[in-house]
C-alpha positions in Angstrom: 11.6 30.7 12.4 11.5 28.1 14.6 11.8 24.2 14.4 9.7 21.2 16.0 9.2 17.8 16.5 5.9 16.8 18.4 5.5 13.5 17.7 8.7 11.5 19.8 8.7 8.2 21.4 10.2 7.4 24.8 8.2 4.7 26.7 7.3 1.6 25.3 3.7 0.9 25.1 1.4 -2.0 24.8 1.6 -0.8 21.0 5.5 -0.1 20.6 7.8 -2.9 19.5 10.5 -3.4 22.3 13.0 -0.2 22.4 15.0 0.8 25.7 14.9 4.8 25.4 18.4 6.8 25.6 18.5 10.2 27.0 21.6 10.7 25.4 20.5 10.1 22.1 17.7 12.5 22.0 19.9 15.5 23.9 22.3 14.7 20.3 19.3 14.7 18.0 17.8 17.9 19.5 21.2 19.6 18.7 22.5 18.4 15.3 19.2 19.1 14.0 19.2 22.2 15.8 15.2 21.5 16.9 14.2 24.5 19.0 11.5 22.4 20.6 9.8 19.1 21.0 6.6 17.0 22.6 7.1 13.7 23.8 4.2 11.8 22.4 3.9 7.9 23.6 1.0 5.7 22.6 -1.9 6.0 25.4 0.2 7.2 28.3 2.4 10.1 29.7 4.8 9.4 32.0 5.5 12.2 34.4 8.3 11.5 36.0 10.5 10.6 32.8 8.8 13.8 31.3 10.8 16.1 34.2 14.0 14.7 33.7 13.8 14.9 30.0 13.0 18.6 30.2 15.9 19.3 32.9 18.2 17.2 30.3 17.7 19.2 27.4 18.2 23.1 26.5 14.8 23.6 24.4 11.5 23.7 25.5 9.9 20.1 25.7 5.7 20.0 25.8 3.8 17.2 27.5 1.7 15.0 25.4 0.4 11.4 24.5 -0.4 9.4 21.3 -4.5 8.6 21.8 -5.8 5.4 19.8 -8.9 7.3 19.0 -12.1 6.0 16.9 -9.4 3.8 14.7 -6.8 6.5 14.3 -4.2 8.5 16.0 -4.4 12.0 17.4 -1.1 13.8 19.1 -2.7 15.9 22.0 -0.1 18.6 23.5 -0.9 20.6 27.0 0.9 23.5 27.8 3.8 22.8 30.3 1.9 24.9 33.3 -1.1 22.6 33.2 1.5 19.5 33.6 -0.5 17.7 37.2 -3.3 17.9 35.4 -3.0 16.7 32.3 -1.1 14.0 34.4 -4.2 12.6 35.7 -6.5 13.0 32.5 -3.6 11.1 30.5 -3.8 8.1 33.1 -7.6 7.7 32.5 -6.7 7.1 29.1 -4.1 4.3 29.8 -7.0 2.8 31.8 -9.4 2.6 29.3 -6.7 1.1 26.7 -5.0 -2.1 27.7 -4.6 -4.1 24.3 -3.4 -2.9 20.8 -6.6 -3.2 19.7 -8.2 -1.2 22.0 -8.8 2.4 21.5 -11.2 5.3 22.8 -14.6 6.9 21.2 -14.7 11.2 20.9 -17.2 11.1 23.7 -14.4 9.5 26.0 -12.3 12.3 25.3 -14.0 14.9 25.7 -15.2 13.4 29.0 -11.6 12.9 29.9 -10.2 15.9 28.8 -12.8 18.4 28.7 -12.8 21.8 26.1 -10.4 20.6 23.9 -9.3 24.2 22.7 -7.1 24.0 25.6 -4.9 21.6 23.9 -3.1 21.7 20.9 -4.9 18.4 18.3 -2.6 17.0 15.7 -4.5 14.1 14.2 -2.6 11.6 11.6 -3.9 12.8 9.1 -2.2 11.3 5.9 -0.4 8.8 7.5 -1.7 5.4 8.3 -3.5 5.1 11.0 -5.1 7.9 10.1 -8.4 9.4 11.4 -11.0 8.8 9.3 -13.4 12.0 8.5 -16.3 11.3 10.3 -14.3 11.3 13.6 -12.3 14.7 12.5 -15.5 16.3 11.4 -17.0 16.1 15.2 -13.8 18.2 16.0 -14.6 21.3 13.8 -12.7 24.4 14.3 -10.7 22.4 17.4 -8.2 21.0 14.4 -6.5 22.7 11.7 -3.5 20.9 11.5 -2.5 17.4 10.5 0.7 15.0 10.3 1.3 13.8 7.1 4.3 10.6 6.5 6.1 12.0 3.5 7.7 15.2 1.7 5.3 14.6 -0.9 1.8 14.7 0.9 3.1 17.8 2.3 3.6 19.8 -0.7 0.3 18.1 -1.4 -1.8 19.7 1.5 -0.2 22.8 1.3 -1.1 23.5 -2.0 -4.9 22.8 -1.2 -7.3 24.8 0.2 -9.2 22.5 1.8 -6.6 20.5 3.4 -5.6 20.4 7.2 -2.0 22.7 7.4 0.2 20.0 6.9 3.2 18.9 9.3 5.8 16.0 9.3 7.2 15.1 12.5 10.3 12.2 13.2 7.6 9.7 15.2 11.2 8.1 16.3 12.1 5.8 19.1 15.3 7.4 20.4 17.7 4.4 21.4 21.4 4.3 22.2 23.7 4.0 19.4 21.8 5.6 16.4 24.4 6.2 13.6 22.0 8.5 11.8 18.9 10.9 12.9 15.7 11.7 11.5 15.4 14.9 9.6 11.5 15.1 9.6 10.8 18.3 11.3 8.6 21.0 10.7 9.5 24.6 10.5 6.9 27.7 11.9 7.6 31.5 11.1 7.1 32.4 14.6 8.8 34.2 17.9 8.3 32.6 20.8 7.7 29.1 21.3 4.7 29.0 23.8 1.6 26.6 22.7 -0.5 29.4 21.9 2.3 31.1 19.5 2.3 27.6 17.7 -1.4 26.8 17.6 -1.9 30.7 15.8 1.0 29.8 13.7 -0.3 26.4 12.7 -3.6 27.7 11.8 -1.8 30.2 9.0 -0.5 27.7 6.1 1.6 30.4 4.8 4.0 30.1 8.2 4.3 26.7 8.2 7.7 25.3 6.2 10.3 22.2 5.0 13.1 24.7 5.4 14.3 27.4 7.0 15.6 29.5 4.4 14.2 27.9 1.0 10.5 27.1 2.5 9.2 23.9 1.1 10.7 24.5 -2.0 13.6 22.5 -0.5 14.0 19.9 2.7 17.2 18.7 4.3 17.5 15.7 3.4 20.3 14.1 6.3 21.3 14.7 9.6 24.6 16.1 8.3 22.8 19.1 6.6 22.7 18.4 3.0 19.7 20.7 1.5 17.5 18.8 -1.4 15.1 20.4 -3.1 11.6 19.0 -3.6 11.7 18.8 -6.7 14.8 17.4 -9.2 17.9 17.2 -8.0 21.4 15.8 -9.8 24.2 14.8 -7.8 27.5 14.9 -9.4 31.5 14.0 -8.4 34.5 12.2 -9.5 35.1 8.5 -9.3 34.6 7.5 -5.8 33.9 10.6 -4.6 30.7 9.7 -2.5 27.9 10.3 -4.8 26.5 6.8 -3.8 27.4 6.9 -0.8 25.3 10.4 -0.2 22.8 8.3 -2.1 22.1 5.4 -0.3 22.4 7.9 2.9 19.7 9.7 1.9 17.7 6.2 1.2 18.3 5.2 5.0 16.5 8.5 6.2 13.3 7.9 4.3 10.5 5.6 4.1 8.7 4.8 0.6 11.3 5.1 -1.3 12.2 4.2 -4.9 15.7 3.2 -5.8 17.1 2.5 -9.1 20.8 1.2 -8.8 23.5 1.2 -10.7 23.5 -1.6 -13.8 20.4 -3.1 -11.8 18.0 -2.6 -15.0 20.1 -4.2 -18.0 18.3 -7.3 -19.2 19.9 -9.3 -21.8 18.6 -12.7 -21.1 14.9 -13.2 -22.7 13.3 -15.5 -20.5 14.4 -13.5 -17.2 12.6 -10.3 -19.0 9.7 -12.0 -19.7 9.1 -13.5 -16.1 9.9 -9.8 -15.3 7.4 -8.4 -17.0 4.7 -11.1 -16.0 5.5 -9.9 -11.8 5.2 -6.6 -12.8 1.4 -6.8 -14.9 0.6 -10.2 -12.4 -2.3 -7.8 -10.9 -4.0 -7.7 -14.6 -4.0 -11.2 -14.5 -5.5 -11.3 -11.2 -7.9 -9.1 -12.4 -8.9 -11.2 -15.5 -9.6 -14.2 -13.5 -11.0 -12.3 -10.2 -14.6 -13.8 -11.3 -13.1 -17.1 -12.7 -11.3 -17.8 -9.1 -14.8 -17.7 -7.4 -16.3 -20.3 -9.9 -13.4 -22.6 -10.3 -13.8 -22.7 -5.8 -18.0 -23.4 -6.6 -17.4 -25.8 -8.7 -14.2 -27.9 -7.1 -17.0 -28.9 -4.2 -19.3 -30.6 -7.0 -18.6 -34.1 -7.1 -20.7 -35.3 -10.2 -19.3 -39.3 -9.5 -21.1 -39.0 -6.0 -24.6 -37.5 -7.6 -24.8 -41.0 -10.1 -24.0 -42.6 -7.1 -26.5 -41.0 -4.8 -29.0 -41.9 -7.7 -28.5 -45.2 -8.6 -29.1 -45.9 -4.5 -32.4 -43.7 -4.7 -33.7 -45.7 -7.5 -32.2 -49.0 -6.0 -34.0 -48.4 -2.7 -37.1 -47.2 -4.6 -37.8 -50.1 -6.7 -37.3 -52.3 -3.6 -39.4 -50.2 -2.0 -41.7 -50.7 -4.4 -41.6 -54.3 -4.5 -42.7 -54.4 -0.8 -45.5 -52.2 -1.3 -47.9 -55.2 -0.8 -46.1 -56.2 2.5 -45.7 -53.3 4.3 -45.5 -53.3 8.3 -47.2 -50.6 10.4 -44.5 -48.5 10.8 -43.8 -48.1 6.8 -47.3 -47.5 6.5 -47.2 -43.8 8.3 -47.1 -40.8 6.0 -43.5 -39.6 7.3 -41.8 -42.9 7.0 -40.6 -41.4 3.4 -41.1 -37.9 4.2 -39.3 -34.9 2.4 -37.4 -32.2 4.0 -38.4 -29.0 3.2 -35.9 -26.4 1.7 -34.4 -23.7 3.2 -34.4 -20.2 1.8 -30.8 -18.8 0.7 -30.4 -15.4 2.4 -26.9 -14.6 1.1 -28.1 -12.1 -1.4 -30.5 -10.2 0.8 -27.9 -9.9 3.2 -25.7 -8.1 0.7 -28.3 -6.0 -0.5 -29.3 -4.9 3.0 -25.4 -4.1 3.7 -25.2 -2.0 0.6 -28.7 0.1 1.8 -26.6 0.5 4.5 -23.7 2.2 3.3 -25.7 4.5 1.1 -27.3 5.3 4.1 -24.3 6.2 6.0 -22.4 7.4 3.3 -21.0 11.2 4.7 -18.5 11.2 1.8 -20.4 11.1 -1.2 -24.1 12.0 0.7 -24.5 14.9 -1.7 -24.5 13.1 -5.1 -26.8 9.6 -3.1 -29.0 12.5 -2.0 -29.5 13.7 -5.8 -31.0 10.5 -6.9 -32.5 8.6 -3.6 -33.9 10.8 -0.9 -32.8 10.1 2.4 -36.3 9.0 3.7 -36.6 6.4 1.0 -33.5 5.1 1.6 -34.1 4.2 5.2 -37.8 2.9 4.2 -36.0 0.4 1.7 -33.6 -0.6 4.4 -36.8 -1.0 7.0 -38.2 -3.3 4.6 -35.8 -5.2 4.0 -34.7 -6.3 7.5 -38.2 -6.8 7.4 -38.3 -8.8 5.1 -35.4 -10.7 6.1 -36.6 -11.7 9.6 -39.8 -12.9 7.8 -37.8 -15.0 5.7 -35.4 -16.0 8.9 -38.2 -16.9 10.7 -39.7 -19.7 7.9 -36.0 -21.1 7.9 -36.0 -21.4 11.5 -39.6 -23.1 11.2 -38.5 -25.6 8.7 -35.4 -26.6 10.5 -37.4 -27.2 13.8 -40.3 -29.2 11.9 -37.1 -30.8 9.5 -35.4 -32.1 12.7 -38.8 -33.6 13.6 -39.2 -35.1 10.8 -35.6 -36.8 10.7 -36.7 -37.5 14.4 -39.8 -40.0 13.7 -38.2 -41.1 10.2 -35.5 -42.9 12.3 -37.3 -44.1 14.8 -39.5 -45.1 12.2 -36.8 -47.0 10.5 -35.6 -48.4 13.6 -38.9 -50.4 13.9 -39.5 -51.3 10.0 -38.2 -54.3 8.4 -39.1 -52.2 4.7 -36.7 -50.8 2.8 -36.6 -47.1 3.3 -36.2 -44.8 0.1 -32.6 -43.5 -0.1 -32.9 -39.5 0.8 -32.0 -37.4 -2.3 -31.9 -34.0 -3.9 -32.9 -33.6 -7.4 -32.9 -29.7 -7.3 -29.2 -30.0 -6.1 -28.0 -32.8 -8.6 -29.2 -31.0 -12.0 -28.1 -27.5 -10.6 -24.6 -29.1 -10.1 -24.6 -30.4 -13.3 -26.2 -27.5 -14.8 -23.2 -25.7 -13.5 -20.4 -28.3 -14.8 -21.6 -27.5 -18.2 -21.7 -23.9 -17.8 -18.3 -24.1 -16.3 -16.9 -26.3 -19.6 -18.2 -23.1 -22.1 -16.5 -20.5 -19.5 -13.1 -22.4 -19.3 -13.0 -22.7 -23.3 -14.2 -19.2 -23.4 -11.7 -17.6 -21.9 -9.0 -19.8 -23.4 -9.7 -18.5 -26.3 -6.9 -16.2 -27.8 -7.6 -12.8 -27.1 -5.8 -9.3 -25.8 -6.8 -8.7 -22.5 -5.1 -5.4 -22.1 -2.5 -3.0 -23.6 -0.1 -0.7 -21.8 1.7 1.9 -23.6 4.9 3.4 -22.1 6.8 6.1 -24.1 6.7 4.1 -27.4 6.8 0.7 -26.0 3.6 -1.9 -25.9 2.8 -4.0 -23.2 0.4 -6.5 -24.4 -1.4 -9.5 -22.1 -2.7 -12.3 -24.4 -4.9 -15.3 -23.3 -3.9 -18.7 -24.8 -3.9 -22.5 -23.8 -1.3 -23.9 -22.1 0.4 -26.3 -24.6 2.1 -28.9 -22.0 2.8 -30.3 -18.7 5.9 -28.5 -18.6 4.4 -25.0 -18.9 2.1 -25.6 -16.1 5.0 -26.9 -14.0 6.9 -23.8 -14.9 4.0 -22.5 -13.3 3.7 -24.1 -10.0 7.5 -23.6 -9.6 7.9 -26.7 -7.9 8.9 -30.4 -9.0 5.7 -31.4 -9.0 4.2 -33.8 -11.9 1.3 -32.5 -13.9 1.4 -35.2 -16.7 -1.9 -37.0 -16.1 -3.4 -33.6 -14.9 -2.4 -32.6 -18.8 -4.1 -35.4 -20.4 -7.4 -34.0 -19.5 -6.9 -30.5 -19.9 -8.9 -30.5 -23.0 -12.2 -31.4 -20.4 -12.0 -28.6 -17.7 -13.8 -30.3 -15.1 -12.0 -33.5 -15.4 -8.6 -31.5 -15.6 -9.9 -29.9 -12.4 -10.4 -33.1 -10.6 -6.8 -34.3 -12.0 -5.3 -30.8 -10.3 -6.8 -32.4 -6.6 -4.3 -35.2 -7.1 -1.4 -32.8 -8.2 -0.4 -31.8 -4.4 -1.0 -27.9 -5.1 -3.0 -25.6 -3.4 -6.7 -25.6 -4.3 -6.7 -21.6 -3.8 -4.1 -22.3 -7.0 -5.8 -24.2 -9.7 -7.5 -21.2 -11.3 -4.2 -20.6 -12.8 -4.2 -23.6 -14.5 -7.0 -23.1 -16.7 -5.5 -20.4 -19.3 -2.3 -18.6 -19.8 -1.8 -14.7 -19.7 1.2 -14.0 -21.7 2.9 -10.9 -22.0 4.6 -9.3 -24.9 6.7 -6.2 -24.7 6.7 -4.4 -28.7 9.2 -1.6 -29.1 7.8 1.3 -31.2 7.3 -0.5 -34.8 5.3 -3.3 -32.9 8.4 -5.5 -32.7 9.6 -7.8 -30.0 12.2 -6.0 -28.1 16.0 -6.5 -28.6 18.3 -6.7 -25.5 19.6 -3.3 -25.5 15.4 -1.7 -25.6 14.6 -4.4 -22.7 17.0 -2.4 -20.4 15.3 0.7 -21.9 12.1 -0.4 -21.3 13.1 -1.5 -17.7 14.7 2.1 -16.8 10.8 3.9 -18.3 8.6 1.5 -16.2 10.5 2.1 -13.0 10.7 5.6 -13.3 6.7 5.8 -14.6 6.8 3.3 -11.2 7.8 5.6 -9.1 4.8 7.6 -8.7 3.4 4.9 -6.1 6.9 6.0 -4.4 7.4 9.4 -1.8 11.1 9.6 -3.2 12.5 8.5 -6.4 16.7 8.2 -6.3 18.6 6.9 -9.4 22.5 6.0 -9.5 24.4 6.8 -13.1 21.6 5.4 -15.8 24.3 6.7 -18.1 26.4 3.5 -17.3 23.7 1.2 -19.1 22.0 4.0 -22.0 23.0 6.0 -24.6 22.9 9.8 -24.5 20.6 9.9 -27.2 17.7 7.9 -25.1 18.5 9.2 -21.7 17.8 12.9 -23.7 15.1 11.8 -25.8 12.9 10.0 -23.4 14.5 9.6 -19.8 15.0 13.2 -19.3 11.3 14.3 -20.0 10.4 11.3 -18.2 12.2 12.3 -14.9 10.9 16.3 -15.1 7.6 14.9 -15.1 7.7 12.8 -12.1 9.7 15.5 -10.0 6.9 17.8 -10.4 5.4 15.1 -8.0 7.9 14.0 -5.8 11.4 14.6 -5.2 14.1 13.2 -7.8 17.8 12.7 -7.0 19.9 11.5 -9.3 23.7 10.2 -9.4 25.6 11.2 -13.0 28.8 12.1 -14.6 27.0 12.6 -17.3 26.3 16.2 -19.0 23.1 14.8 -20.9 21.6 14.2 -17.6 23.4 16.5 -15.5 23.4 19.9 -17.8 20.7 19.3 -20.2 17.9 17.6 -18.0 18.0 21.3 -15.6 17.8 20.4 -12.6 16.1 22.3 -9.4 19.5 21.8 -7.3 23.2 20.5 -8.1 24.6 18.1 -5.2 28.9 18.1 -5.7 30.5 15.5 -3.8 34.2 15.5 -2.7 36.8 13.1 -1.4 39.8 14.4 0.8 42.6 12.1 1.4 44.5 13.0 4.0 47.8 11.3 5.4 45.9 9.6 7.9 41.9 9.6 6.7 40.1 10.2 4.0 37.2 12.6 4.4 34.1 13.6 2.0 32.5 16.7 1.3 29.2 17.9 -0.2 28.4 21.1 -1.3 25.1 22.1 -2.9 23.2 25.2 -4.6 21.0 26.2 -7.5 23.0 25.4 -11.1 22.9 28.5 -12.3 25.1 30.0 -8.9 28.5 30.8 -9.4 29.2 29.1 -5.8 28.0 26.0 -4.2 28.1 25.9 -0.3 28.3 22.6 2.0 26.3 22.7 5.5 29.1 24.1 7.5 29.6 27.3 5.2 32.7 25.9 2.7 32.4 26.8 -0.5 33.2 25.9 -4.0 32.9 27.3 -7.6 30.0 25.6 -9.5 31.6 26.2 -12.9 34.6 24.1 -11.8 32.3 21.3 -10.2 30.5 20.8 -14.1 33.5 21.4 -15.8 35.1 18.7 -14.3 32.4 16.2 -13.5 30.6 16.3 -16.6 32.9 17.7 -19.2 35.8 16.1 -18.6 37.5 18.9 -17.6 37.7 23.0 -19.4 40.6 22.4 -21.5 38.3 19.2 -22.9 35.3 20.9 -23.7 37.0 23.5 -25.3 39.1 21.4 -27.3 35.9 19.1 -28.1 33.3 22.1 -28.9 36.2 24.5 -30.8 38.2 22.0 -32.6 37.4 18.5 -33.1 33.1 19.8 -33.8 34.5 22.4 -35.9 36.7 20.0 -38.1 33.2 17.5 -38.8 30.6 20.6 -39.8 29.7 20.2 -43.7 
């Protein structure tokens, strides 16, 4: 079994934040982690000469490769160490070709760089942002069969499915000087020898490729000081300041994506703090509600119905004048265009987006077979033809009437210039009555959806989460809303006419992108299981469910003693079968003293955590192992009897539980 890392940082590119590499650094990583061999992988560029003395430096083997900025992703290519000139001089025709972040290189440029590509070991990102997307990895075919992946989680995932890339997880680390911890994301391959061709086989054979060395991927280690984890649930136990946080938020520092519940962090006694709690968490449903609202409330902000009387009473001003000089009127009034009409101009907004969606059923590679099933192929690129013919037909009347429109605003003023009659005040009807077509429309929308109704119900293992439009009922809710000391009095006063209370919101001094939220309240109402508000003690309950039912969007999921703010009863009943559920996802650690969590919840592993005071230092000790072994083993081969270890941290001790379960049990039975 051997242990790698191909994807390691040690120059910093035109795509690297500023880091000054240390030699030293990597030379300790390579050995606590005990890595058997590595590929040092910088963005667009290899660097030769660094590459030597990095490969004197260490013990293990260390392949040449770069980091490509390909098609909009990133692919790790790795040569084999005897082809090192000339994958020198290939790599430098990439760094020629990129020379901003933004910049990147097509398939065809690689292949024309590097040539047959099976000489070379390809590891796209392939669950990890930025990943290649599958019409670039599709024109690799057999020439990739493994991907990187960013977390424990999308491993297990990939190597559970068929028709997933073998999966590996690599450190991707900038090695500085002074690191106090090191990355444990490394990749394990049932193989002899470490030459490129031995790894390539192995990483085409999903059953060789591993999170462990002994355990497989049913475990992971999970810090540089060699604490195993498994992937699945794990309970950490210990006395009083033993280190069971302290392993915690250790483990937290060497992940990304990661969910963490602290201690006491979830009791909520105070009402109002809940509530704006819960209104964060749900504030994408209201987002949601009003997505369409947002876009009319920005339509209608622009119409300024005061300027439209205006505009008219000039028009009809100017025309009756007009009128009244009809008998007088010089040459120059006299000529047809003197009170000449623009002509309109087509919208083409909605073609445009019609043409754009013909286009992505057209190149749709993901979903081609179900487009296929109802619109041919042939059809769909005849509707597309004709619709870009169509809009160049339409383009070129526009472009007609704006040439002859410019003409015609041309001789109108010069017209003008000349006259001494009054000229008829330009206007547009068709704009005016749409505009106020739309203020109207606008008034029945806003009372619409002001109108008390549930907009959406969440249920969470007996609780209700319920969103409920209503009116706002004063200024002061709407400057609760704002959160600012901003007055919204006068706004208030003609909230009962929504386009009037818009127009008051312009003087208000918020945002404009802002005053949809004005309009309607969403509130949000947590009922515990017989449809009642909740009491303080089922907020904190409710709180410690919808993190954990959270966590899913999360690659780890750590939680310190919930038994400090629950009862035994609700941690069993519903936190328990909770928490099993979730670590059949992703890996679950949690911190208890507690033998309803600890015992009953059976967990995959059992973390013990010991503090040593000596006379001059203190020292801390973890051992680990399945719960049902008799001993639990730290990293460097101590061990420790398990029945002691949940005697002691969850029972209180064996003469306790005996007394307890024997005598004072015995003495309350009927």
């Amino acid at each position: 079994m051997k242990k790698i890392d191909f994807h390691i940082h040690t120059v910093k590119s035109i795509s690297d934040s500023p880091f000054d590499f240390h030699i030293g650094s990597l030379k300790e990583y390579v050995d606590l982690l005990e890595i058997d061999c590595i590929a040092i992988t910088n963005h667009n560029l290899f660097d030769k000469a660094q590459y030597v003395q990095i490969s004197n430096e260490l013990d293990v083997k260390v392949f040449p490769g770069i980091e490509i900025d390909l098609e909009g992703g990133h692919l790790l290519l790795i040569s084999e160490i005897e082809n090192l000139d000339d994958f020198a001089t290939k790599s430098q025709k990439v760094s020629d070709l990129i020379k901003s972040p933004n910049d990147d290189i097509s398939y065809d440029e690689l292949i024309e760089i590097y040539g047959d590509l099976n000489n070379y070991l390809l590891i796209p990102h392939y669950d990890k942002k930025p990943k290649l997307q599958p019409d670039t990895l599709a024109k690799f075919g057999d020439s990739i069969f493994a991907g990187e992946v960013a977390s424990l989680r999308k491993f297990k995932a990939c190597i559970k499915e068929q028709d997933k890339l073998t999966p590996v997880i690599f450190s991707d680390e900038r090695f500085v000087e002074n690191m106090t911890s090191y990355p444990t994301r490394q990749t394990y391959l049932d193989v002899e020898e470490t030459s490129l061709n031995a790894i390539k086989g192995c990483l085409f054979d999903k059953t060789k490729v591993f999170l462990s060395k002994e355990e497989g991927n049913d475990f992971f280690q999970a810090t540089d000081d060699g604490i195993m984890l498994s992937t699945s649930l794990n309970v950490i136990v210990g006395g009083r300041s033993s280190g069971k946080t302290y392993t915690l938020d250790k483990i937290c520092d060497n992940f990304d994506n990661v969910k963490y519940l602290k201690q006491f962090s979830l009791l909520q006694n105070d009402k109002e703090n809940f509530k704006k709690l819960v209104t964060t968490r749900h504030s994408l449903i209201t987002e949601n509600y009003l997505k369409e609202f947002k876009d009319v409330v920005y339509d209608v902000n622009d119409i300024d119905l005061k300027a439209n009387e205006i505009s008219i009473e000039k028009y009809l001003t100017s025309l009756k004048k007009f009128a009244s000089e009809s008998d007088s009127l010089d040459t120059f009034s006299k000529c047809a265009l003197y009170n000449e009409n623009k002509f309109t101009l087509d919208n083409l907004e909605n073609l445009k987006k019609l043409i754009n969606a013909t286009k992505t059923l057209v190149e749709a590679n993901e979903y081609k077979d179900i487009v296929d099933k109802h619109i041919s192929g042939v059809n769909l690129k005849s509707l597309i033809s004709e619709l870009i013919q169509k809009h160049n037909e339409i383009h070129e009347n526009n472009l007609k009437k704006e040439w002859t429109n410019n003409l015609i605003e041309s001789i109108k003023d010069s017209l003008k210039f000349r006259s001494t009659t009054t000229t008829v005040e330009d206007i547009d009807f068709t704009k005016i009555q749409l505009e106020k077509i739309k203020v109207q429309k606008f008034k029945q929308l806003v009372k619409s959806i002001q109108h008390e109704k549930v907009i959406d119900s969440k249920e969470i293992r007996g609780f209700k989460v319920l969103a409920k439009t209503k009116k706002y009922t004063g200024a002061i809710q709407l400057k609760n809303k704002s959160k600012s000391k901003l007055s919204f009095s006068e706004a208030f006063n003609n909230y009962e006419d929504p386009y009037k209370f818009l127009i008051a919101l312009q003087n208000v001094g918020i945002e404009e992108t802002e005053y949809y939220k004005y309009f309607v309240d969403i509130d949000y109402r947590t009922l515990n299981k017989h449809g009642y508000e909740v009491s303080g003690g089922e907020r904190s309950e409710f709180n410690l469910l919808h993190e954990i039912s959270d966590a899913l969007k999360y690659d780890l999921l750590l939680i310190d003693e919930p038994e400090s703010s629950f009862d035994n009863i609700f941690l069993k009943n519903e936190v328990n079968e909770l928490i099993k559920e979730i670590a059949k996802e992703i890996p679950v650690i949690v911190v208890t003293h507690n033998s309803t969590i600890g015992a009953s919840i059976n967990p995959n592993h059992v973390v013990f955590t010991q503090k040593i005071v000596k006379p001059d230092d203190v020292e801390y000790k973890v051992f680990f192992g399945h719960p049902t072994s008799k001993i639990l083993k730290s990293a460097n081969g101590e061990s420790i009897k398990n029945l002691d270890v949940l005697l002691n941290c969850l029972e209180a001790g064996e003469d306790a539980y005996n007394e307890r379960h024997k005598k004072s049990y015995e003495i309350l039975k009927d």
